[in-house]
N, C-alpha and C positions, 0 to 999 in steps of 0.2 A: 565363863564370861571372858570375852576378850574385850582388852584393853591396850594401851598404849602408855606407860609409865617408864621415864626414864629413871633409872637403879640409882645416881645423885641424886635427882631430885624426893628418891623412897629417906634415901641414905638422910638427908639434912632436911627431913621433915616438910619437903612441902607439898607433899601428897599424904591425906591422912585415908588409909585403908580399912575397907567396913570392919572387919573385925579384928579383934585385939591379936590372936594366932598368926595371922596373917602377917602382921606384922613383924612376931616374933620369929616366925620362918623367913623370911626375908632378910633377916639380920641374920641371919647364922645363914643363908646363901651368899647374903653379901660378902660376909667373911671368907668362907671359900672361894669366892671372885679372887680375893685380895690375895688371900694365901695363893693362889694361882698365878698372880700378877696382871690379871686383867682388870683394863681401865673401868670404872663404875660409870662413866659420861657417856661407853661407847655403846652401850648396853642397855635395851627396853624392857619391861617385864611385859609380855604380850598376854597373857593369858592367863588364867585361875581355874581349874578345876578339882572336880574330886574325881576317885577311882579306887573303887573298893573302899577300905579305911584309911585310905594315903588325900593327901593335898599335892596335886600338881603344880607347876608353874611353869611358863613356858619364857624363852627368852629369847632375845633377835637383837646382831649389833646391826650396826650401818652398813656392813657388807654383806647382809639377809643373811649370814650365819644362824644355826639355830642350834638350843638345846633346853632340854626338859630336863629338873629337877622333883622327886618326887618326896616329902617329906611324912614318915610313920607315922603310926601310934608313937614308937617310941622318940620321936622326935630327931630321926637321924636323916640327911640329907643325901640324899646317890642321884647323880647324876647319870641321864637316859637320853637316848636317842630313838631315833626309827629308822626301817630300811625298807624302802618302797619296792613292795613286789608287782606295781601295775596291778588298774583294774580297780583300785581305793581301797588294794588291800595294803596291809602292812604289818610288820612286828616290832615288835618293843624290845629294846634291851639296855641293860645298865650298865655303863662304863667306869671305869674305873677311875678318870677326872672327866673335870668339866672339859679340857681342853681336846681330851679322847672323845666324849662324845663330840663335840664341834666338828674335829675331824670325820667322825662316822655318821655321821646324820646326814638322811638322804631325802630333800624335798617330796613331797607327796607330789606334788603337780611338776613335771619338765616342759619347760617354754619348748613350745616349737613342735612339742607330740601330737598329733590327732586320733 
């Protein structure tokens, strides 16, 4: 499902998200924002999926930065990115912070490619 939710407005309740998990992953993402030192106003949740037994979530600040969070069964949160092999192929892998994957995520589409 994509969407568009800013991570303050998740944080001080004024988006209420369909289910009760949802929310509770989001709050232990949030906190890893923080522990990180990234601002929560600068940052969108764009996306909700599943994959396999994991909850994904995707996220985009103002500067179309992006990274993926994938949350367990066991409820641990790792942070993931992609790296575009052309062709809408690509692979997944899991970084080590948020701020690593930020750095290694690589747009699926490049402006200007035909």
């Amino acid at each position: 499902m994509f969407i568009k939710y800013n991570l303050k407005d998740i944080e001080n309740n004024k988006i209420k998200l369909e289910q009760k998990s949802q929310k509770s992953d989001l709050e232990t993402i949030i906190e890893q924002l923080k522990i990180e030192g990234l601002e929560l106003a600068n940052w969108n949740l764009i996306e909700i999926a599943k994959s396999e037994d994991k909850s994904v979530y995707g996220f985009e600040n103002l500067n179309k930065n992006l990274f993926y969070m994938k949350i367990g069964t066991n409820r641990q949160a790792t942070p993931h990115y992609f790296k575009n092999h052309g062709s809408g192929e690509y692979s997944e892998f899991q970084a080590e912070s948020i701020k690593d994957a930020i750095k290694q995520y690589e747009n699926f589409y490049i402006v200007g490619e035909s």
